[in-house]
PyMOL Python script that loads the backbone (N, CA, C, O; Angstrom):
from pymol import cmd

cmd.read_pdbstr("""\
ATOM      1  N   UNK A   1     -60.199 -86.482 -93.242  1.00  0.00           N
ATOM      2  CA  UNK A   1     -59.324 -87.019 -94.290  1.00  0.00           C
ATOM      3  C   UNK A   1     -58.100 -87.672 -93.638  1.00  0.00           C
ATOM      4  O   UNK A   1     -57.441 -87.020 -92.828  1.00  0.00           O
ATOM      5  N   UNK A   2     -57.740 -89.032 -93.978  1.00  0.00           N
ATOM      6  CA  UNK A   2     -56.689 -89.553 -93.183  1.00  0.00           C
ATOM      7  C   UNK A   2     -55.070 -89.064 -94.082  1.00  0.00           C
ATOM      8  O   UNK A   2     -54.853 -89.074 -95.294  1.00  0.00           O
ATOM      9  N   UNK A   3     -54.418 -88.785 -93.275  1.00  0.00           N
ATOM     10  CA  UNK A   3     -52.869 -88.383 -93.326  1.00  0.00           C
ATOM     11  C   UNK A   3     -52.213 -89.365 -94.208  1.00  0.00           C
ATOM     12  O   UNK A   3     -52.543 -90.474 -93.787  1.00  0.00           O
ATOM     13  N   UNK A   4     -51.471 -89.479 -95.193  1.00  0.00           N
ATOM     14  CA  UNK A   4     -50.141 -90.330 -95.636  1.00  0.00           C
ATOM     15  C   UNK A   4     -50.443 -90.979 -95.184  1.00  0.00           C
ATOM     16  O   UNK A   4     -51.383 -91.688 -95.545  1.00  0.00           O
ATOM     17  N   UNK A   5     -49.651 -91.128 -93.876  1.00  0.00           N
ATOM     18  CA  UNK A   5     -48.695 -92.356 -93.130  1.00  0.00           C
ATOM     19  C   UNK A   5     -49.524 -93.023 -92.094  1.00  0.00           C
ATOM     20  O   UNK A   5     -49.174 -93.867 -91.268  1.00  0.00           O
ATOM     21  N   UNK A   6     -51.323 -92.195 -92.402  1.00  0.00           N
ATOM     22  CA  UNK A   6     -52.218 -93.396 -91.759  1.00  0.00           C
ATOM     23  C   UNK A   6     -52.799 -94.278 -92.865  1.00  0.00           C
ATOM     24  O   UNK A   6     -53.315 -95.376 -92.654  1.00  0.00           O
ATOM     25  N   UNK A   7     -52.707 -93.868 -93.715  1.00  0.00           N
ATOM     26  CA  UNK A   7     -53.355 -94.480 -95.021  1.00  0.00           C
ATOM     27  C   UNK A   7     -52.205 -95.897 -95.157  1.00  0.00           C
ATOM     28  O   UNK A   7     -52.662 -97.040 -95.181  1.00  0.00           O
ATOM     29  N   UNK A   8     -50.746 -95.639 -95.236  1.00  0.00           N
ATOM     30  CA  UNK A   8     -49.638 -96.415 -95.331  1.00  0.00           C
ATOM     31  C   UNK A   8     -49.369 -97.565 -94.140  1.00  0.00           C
ATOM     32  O   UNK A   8     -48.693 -98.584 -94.279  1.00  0.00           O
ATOM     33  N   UNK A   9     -50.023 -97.166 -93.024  1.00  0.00           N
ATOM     34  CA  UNK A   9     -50.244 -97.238 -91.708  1.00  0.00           C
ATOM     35  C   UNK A   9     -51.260 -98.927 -91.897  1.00  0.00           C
ATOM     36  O   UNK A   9     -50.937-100.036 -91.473  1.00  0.00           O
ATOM     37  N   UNK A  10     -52.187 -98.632 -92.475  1.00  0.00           N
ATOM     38  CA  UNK A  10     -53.277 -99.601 -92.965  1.00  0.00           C
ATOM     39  C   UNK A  10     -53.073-100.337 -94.507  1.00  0.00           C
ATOM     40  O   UNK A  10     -53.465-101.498 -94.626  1.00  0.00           O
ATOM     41  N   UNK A  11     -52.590 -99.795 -95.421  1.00  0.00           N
ATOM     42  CA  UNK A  11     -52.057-101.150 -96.192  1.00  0.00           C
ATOM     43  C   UNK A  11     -51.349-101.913 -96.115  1.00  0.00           C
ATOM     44  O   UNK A  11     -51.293-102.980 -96.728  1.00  0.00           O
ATOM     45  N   UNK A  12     -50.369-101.294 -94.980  1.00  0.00           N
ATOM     46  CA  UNK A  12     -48.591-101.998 -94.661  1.00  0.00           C
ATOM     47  C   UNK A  12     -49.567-103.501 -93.454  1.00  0.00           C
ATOM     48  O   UNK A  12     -49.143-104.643 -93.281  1.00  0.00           O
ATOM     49  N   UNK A  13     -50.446-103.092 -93.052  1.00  0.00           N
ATOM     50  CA  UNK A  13     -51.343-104.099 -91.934  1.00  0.00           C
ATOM     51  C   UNK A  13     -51.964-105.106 -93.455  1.00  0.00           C
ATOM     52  O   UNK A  13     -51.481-106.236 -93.519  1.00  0.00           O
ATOM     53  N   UNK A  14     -52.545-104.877 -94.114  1.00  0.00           N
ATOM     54  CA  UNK A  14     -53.292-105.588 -95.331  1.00  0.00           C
ATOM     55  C   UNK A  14     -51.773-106.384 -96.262  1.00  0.00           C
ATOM     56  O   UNK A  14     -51.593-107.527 -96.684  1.00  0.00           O
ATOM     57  N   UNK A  15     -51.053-105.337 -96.279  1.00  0.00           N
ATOM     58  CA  UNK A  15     -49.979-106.254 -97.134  1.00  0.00           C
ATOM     59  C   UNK A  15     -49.407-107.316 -96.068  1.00  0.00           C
ATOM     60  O   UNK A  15     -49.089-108.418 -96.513  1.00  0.00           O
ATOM     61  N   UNK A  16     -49.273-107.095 -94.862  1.00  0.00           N
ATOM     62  CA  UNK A  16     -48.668-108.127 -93.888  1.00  0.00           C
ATOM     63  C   UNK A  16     -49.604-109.244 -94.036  1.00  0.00           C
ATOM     64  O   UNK A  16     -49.192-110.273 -94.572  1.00  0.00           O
ATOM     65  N   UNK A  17     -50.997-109.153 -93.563  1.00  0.00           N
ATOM     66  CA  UNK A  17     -51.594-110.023 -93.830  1.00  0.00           C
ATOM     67  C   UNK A  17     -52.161-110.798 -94.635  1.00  0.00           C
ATOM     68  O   UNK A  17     -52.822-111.759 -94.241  1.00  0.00           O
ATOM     69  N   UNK A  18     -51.942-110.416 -96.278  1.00  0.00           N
ATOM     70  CA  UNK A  18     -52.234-111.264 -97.341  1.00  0.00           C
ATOM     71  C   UNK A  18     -50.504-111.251 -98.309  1.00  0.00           C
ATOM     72  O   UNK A  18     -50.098-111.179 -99.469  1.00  0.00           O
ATOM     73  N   UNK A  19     -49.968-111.373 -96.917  1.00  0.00           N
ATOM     74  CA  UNK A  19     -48.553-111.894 -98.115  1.00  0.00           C
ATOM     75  C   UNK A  19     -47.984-113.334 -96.727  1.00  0.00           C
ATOM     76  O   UNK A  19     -47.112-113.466 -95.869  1.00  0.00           O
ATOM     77  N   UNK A  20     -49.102-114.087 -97.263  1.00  0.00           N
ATOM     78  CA  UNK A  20     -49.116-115.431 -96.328  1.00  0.00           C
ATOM     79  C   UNK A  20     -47.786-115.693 -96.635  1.00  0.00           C
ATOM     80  O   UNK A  20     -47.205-115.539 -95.561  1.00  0.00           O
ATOM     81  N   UNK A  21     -46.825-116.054 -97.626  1.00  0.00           N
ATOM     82  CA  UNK A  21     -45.618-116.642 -97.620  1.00  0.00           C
ATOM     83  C   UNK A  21     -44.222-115.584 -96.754  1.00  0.00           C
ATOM     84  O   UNK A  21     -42.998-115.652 -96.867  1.00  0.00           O
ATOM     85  N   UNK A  22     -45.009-114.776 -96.010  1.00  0.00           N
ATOM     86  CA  UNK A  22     -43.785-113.313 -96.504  1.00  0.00           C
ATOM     87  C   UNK A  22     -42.964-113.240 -97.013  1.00  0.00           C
ATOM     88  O   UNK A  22     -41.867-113.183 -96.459  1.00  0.00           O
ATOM     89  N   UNK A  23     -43.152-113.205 -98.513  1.00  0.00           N
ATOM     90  CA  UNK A  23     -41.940-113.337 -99.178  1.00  0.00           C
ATOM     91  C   UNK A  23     -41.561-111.587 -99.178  1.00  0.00           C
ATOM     92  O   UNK A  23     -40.485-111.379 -99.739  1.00  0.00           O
ATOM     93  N   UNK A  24     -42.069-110.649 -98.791  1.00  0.00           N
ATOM     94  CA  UNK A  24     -41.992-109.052 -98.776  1.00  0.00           C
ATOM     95  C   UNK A  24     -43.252-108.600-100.226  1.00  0.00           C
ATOM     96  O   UNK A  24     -43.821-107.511-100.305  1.00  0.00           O
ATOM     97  N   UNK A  25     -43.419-109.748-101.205  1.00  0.00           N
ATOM     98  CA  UNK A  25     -44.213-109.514-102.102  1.00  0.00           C
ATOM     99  C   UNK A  25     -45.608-110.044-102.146  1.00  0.00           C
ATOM    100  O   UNK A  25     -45.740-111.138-101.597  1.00  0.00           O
ATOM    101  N   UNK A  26     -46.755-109.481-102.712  1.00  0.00           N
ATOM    102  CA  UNK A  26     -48.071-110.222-103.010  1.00  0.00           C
ATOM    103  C   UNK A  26     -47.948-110.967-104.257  1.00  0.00           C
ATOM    104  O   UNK A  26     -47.735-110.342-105.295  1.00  0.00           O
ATOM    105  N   UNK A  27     -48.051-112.150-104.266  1.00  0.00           N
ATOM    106  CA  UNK A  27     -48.058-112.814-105.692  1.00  0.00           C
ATOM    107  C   UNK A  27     -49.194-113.119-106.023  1.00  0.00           C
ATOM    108  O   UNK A  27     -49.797-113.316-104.968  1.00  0.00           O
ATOM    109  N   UNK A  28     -50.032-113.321-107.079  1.00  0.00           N
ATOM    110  CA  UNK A  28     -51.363-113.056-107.719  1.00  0.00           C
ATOM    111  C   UNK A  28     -52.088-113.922-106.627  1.00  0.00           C
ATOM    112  O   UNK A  28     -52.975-113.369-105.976  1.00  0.00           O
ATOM    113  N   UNK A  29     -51.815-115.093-106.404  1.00  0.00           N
ATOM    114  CA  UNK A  29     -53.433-115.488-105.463  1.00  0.00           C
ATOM    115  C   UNK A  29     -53.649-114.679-104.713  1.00  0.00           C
ATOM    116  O   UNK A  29     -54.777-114.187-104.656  1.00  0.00           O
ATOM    117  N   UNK A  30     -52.373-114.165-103.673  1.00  0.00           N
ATOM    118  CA  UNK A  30     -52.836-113.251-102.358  1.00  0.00           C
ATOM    119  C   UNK A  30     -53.337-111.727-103.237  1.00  0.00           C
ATOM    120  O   UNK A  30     -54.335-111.236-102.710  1.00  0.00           O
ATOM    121  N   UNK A  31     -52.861-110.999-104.349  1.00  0.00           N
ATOM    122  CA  UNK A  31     -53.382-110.424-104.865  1.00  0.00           C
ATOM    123  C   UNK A  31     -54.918-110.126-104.943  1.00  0.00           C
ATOM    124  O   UNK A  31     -55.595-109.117-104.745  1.00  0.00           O
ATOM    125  N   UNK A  32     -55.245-111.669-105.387  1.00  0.00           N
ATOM    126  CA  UNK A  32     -56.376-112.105-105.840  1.00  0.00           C
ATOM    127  C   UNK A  32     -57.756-112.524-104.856  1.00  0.00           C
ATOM    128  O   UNK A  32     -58.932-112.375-105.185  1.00  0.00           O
ATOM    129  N   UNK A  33     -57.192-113.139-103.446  1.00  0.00           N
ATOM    130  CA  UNK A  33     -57.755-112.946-102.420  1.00  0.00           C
ATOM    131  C   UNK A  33     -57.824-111.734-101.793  1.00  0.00           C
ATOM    132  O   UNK A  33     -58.855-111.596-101.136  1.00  0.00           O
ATOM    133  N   UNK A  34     -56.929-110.640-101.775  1.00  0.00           N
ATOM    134  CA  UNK A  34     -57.292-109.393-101.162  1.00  0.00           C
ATOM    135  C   UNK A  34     -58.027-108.526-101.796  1.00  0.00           C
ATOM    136  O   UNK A  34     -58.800-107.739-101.250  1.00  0.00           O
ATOM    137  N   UNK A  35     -57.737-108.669-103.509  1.00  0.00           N
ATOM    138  CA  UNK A  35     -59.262-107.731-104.248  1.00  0.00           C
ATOM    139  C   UNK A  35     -60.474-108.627-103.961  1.00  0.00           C
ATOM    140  O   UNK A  35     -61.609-108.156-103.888  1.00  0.00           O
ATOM    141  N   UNK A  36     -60.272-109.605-103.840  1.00  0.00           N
ATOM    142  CA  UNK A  36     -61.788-110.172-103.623  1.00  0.00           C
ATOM    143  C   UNK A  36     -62.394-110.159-102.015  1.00  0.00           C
ATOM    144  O   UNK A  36     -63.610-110.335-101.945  1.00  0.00           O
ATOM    145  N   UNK A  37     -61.785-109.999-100.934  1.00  0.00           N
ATOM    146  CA  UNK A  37     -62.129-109.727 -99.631  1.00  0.00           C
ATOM    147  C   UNK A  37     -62.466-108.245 -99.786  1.00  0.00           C
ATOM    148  O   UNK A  37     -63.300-107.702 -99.062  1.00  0.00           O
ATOM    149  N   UNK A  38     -61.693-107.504-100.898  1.00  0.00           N
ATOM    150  CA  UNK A  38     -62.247-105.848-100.369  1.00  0.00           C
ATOM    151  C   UNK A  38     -63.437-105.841-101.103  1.00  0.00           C
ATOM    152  O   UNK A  38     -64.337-105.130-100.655  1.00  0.00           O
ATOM    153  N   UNK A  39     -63.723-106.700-102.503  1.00  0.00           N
ATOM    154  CA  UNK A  39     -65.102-106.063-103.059  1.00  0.00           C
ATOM    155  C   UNK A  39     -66.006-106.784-102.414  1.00  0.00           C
ATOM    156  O   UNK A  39     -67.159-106.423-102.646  1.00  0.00           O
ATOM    157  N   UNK A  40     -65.822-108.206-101.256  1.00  0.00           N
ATOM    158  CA  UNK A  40     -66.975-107.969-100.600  1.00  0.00           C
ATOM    159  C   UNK A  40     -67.134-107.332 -99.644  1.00  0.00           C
ATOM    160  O   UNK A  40     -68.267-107.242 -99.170  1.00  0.00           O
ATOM    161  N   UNK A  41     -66.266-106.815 -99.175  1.00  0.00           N
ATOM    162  CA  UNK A  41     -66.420-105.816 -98.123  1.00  0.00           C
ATOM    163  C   UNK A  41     -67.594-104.563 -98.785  1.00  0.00           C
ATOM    164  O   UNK A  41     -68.618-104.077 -98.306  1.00  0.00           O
ATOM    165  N   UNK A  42     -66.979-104.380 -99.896  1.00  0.00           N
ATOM    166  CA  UNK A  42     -67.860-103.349-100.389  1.00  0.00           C
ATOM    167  C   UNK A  42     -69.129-103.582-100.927  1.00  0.00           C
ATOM    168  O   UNK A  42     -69.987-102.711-101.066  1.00  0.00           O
ATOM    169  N   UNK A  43     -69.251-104.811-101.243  1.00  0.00           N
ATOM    170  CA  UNK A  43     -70.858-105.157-101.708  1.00  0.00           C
ATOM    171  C   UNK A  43     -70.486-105.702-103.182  1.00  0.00           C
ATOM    172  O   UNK A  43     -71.308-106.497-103.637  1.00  0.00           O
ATOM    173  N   UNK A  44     -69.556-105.448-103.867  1.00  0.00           N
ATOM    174  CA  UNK A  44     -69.065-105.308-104.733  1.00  0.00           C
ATOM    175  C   UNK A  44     -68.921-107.199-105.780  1.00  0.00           C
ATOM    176  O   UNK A  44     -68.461-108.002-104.969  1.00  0.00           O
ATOM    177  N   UNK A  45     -69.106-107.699-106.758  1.00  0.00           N
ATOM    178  CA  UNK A  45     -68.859-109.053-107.627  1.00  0.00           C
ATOM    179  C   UNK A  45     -67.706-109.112-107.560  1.00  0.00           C
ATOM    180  O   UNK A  45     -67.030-108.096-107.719  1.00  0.00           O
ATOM    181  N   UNK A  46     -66.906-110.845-107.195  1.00  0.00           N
ATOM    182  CA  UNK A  46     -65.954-110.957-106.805  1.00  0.00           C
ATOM    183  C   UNK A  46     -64.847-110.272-108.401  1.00  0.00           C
ATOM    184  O   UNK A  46     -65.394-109.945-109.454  1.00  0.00           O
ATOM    185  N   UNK A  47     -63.577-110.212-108.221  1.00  0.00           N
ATOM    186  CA  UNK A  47     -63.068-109.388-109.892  1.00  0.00           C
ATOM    187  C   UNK A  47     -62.736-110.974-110.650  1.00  0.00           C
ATOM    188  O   UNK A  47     -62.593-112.088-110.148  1.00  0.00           O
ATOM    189  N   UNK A  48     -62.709-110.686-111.501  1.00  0.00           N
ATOM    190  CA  UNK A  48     -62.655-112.152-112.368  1.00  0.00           C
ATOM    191  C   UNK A  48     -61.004-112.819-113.333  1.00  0.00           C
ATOM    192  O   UNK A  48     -60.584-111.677-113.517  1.00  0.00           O
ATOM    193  N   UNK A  49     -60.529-113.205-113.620  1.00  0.00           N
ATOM    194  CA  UNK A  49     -59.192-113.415-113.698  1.00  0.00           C
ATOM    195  C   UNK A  49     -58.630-112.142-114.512  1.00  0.00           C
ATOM    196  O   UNK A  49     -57.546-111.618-114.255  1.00  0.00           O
ATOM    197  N   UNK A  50     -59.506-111.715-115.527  1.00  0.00           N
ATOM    198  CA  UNK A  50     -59.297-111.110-116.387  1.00  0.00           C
ATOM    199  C   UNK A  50     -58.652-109.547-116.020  1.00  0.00           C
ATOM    200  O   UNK A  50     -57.676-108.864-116.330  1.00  0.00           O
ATOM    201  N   UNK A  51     -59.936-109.454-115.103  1.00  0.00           N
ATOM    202  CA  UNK A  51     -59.862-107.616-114.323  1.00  0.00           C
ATOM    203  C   UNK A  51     -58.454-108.139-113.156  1.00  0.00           C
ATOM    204  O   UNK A  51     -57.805-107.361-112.457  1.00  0.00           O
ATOM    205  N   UNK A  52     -58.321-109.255-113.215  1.00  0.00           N
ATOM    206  CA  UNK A  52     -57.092-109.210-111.976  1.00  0.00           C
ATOM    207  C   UNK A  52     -55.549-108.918-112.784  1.00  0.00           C
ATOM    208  O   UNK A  52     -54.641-108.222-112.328  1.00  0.00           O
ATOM    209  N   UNK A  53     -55.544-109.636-114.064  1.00  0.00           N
ATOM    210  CA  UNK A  53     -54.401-109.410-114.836  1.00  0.00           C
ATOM    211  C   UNK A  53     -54.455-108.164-115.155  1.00  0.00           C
ATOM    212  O   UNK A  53     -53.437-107.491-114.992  1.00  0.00           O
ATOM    213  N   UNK A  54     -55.503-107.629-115.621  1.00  0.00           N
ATOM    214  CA  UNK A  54     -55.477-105.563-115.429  1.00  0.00           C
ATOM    215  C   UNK A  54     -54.771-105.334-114.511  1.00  0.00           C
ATOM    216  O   UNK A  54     -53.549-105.354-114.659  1.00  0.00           O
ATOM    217  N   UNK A  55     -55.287-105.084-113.448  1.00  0.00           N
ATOM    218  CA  UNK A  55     -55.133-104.492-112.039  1.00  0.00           C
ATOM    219  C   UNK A  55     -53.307-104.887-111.968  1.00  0.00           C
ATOM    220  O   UNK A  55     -52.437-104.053-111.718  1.00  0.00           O
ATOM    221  N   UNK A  56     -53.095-106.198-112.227  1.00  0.00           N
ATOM    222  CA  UNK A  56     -51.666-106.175-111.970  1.00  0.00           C
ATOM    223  C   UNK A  56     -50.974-105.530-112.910  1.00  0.00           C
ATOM    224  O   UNK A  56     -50.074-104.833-112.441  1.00  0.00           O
ATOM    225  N   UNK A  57     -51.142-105.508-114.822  1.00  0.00           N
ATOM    226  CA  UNK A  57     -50.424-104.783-116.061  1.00  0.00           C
ATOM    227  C   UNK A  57     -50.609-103.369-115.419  1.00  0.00           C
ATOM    228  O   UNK A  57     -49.730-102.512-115.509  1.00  0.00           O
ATOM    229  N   UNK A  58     -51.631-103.192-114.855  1.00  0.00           N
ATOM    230  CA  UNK A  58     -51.878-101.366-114.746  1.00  0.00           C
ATOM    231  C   UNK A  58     -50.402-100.388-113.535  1.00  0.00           C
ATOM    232  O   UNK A  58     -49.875 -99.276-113.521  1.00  0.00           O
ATOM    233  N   UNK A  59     -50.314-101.638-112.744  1.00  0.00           N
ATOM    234  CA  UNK A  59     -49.602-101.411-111.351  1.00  0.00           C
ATOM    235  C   UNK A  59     -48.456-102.013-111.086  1.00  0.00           C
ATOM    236  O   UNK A  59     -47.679-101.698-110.185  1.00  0.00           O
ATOM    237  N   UNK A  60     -48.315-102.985-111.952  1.00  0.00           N
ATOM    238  CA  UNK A  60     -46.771-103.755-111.615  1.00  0.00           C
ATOM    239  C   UNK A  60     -45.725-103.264-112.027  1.00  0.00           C
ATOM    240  O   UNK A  60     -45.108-104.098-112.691  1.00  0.00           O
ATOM    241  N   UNK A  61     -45.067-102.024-111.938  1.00  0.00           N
ATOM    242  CA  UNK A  61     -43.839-101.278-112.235  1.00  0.00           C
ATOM    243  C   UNK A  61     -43.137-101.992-113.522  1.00  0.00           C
ATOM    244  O   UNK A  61     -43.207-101.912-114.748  1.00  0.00           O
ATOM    245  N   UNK A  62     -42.224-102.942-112.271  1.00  0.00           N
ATOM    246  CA  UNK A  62     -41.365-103.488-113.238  1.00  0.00           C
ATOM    247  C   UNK A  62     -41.694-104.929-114.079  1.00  0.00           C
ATOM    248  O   UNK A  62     -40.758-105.473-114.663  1.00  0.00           O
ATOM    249  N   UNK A  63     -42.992-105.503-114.120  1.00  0.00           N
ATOM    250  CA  UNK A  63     -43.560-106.546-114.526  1.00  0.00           C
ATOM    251  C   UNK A  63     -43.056-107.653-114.162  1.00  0.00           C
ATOM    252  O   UNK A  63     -42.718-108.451-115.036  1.00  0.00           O
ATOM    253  N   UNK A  64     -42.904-107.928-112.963  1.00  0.00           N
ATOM    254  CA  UNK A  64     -43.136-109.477-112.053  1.00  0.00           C
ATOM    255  C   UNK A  64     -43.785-109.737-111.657  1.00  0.00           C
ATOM    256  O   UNK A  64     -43.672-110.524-110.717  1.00  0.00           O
ATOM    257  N   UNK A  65     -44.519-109.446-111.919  1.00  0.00           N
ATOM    258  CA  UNK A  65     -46.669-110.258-111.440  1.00  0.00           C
ATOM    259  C   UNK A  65     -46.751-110.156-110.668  1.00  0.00           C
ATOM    260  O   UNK A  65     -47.898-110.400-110.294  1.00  0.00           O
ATOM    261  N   UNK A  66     -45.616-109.646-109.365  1.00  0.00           N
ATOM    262  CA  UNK A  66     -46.176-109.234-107.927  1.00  0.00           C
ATOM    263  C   UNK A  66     -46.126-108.190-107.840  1.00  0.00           C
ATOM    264  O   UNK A  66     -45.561-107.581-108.747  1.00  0.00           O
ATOM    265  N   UNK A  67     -46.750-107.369-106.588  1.00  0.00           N
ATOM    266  CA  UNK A  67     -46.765-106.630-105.786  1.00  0.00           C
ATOM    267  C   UNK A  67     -45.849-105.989-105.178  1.00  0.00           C
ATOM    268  O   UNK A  67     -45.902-106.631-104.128  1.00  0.00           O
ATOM    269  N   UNK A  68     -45.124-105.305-105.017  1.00  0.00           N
ATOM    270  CA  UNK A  68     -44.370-104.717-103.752  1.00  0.00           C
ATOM    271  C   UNK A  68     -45.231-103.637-102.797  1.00  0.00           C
ATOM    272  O   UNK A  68     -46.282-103.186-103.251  1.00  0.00           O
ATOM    273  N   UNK A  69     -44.801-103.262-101.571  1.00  0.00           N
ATOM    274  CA  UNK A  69     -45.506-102.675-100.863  1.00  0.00           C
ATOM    275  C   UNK A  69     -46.229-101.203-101.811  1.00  0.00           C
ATOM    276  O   UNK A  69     -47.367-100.766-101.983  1.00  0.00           O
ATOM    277  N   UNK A  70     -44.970-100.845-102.211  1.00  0.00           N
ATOM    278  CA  UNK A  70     -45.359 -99.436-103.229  1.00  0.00           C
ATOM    279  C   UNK A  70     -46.789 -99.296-104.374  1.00  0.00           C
ATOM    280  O   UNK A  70     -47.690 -98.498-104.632  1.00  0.00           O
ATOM    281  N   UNK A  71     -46.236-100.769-104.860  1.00  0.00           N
ATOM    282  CA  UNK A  71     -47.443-101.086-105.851  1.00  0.00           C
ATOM    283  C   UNK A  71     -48.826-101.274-105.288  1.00  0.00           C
ATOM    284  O   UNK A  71     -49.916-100.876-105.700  1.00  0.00           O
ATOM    285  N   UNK A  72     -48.408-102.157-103.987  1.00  0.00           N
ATOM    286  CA  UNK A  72     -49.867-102.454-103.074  1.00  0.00           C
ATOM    287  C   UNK A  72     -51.034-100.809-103.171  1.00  0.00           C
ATOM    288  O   UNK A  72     -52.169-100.488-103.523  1.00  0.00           O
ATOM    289  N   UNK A  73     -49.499-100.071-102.456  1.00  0.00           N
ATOM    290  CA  UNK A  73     -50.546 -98.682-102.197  1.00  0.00           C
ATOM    291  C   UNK A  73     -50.801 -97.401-103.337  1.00  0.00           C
ATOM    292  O   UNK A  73     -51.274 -96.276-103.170  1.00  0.00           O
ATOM    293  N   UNK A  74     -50.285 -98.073-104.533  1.00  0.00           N
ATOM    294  CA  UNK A  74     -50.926 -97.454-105.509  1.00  0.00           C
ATOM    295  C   UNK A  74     -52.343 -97.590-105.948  1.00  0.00           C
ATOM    296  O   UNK A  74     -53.183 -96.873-106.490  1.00  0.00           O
ATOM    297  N   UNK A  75     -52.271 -98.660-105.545  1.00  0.00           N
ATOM    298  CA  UNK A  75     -53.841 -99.287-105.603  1.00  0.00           C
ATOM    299  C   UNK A  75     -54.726 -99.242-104.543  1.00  0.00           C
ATOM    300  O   UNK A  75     -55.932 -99.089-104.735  1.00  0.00           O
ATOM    301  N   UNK A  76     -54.255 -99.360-103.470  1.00  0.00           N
ATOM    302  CA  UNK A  76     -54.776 -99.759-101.982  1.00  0.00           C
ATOM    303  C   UNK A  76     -55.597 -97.793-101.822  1.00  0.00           C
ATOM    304  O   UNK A  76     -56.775 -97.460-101.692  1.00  0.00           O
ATOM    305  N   UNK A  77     -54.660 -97.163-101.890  1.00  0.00           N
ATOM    306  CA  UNK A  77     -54.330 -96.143-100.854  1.00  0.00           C
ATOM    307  C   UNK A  77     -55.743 -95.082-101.554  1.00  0.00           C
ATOM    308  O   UNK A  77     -56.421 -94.489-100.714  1.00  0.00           O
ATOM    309  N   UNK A  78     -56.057 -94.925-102.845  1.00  0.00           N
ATOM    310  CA  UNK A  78     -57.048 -93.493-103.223  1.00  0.00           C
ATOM    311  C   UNK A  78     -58.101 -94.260-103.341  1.00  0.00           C
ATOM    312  O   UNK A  78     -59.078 -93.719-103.858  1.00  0.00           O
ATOM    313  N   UNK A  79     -58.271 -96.059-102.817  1.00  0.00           N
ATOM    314  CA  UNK A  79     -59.791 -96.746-102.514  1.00  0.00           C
ATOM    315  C   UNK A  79     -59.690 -96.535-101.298  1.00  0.00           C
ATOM    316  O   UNK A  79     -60.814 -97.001-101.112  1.00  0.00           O
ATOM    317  N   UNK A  80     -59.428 -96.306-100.466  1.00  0.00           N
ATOM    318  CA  UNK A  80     -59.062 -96.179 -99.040  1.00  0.00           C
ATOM    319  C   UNK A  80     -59.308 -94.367 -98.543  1.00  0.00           C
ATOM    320  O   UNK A  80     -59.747 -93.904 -97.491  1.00  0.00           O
ATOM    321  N   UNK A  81     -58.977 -93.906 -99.383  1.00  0.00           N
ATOM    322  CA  UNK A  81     -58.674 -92.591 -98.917  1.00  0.00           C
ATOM    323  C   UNK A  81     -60.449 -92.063 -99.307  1.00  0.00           C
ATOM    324  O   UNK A  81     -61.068 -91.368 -98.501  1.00  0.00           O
ATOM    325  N   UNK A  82     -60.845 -92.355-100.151  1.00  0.00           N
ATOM    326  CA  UNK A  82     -62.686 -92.208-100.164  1.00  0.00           C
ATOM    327  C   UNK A  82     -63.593 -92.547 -98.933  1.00  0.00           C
ATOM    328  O   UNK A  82     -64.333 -91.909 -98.185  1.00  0.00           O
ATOM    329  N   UNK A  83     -63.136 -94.031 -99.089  1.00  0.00           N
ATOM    330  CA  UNK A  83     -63.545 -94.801 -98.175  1.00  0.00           C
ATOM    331  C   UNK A  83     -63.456 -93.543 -96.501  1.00  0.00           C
ATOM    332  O   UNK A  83     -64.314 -92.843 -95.962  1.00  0.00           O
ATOM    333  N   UNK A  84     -62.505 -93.709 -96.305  1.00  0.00           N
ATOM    334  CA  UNK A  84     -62.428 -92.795 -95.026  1.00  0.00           C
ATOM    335  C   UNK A  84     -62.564 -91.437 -95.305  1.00  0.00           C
ATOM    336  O   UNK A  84     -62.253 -90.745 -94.335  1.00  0.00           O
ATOM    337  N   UNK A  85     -62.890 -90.859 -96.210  1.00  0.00           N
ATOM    338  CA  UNK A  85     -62.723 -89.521 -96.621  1.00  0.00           C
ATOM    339  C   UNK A  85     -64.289 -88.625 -95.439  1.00  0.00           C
ATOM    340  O   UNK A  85     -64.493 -87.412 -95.503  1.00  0.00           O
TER     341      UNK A  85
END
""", "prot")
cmd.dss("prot")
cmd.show_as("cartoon", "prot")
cmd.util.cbc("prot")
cmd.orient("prot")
């Protein structure tokens, strides 16, 4: 079972690399390219605009359509933590 701060360890690497502008935030394309690189990773149909505006209403705290790192690993971190489980 991986630790916290290896789990944090590996989204903080995924958020670096799909926050092409670094603005410190994911804004929906990079959002949108990183759920769709992980469900093919997983075998998985790319998510469709619809399930992406979920995924962001479900997780976006304070509702600015992005991401912050926190939000990333609300999402990132208990698909991850299976995954390596």
């Amino acid at each position: 079972m991986p630790s916290k701060a290896e789990l944090e360890t590996i989204v903080k690497k995924a958020f670096e690399l799909y926050d092409t502008d670094k603005s410190g935030f994911l804004e929906r394309e990079e959002i949108k390219k990183l759920l769709n690189d992980a469900c093919a990773e997983l075998g998985a149909p790319a998510i469709t605009d619809a399930q992406l505006d979920e995924v962001i209403k479900t997780v976006d705290d304070n509702g600015d359509g992005k991401f912050s790192f926190d939000e990333l690993f609300k999402v990132i971190g208990p698909i991850l933590e299976q995954q390596l489980a």
